[in-house]
C-alpha positions, 0 to 999 in steps of 0.5 A: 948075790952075797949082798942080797944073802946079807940084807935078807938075813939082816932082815930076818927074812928066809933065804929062798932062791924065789927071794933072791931072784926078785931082790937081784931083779929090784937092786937095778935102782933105776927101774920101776917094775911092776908085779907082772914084770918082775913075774916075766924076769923070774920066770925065766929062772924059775919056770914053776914060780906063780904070780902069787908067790911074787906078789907075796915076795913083793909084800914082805919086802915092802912090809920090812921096808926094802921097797916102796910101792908107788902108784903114780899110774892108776891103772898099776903099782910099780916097785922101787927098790930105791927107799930113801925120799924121793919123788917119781917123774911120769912121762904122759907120752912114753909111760917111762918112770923117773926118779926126781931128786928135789929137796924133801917138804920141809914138814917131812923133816918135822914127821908132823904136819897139822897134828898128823903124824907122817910116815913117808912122803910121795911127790908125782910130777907128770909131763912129757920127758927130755928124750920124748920132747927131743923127738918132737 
């Protein structure tokens, strides 16, 4: 909790308990949540919190770069507290999300490609997972 306090503070965003519940829910690196998740984990330590106040949480912290928002699943976004480049792995069979650890496109190192100035870099890669292709 206290890291939580210091990189909020650092941050220059408003201690509130709401805010430090869904930040401790994203410090798990390994997990991609969605909007809705994050609602189901905090409700249970905030019953009167609304969707609308996670969704405003989730949209200042993306806004001061403490989470990215990836949207390798058209049908939703999930929220990756792990902000450095990285690329995301979707399994087609069980829906899980994996963090991919490749060497970033060497334009990304340049910040410029075509003329075109670039801000982040986002690889999906689709297939079917190690633990879906053992069970088969």
């Amino acid at each position: 909790m206290e890291k939580a306090v210091k990189i909020l503070k650092a941050n220059n965003i408003r201690i509130t308990p709401q805010r430090l519940g869904v930040y401790e829910i994203l410090s798990d690196k390994n997990k991609h949540l969605t909007a809705d998740d994050i609602y189901r984990k905090i409700k249970i330590s905030f019953p009167s919190i609304s969707l609308a106040t996670v969704y405003s949480i989730l949209e200042l912290y993306h806004k001061k770069h403490l989470l990215n928002e990836i949207r390798i699943d058209f049908d939703k976004s999930c929220f990756d507290s792990r902000t450095e480049t990285h690329h995301h792995f979707l399994c087609k069979q069980c829906s899980k999300i994996y963090d991919i650890n490749l060497q970033p496109c060497p334009a990304l190192n340049a910040k410029e490609v075509d003329g075109h100035i670039i801000h982040e870099l986002q690889g999906y890669f689709y297939g079917i997972c190690s633990e879906c292709k053992e069970k088969k």
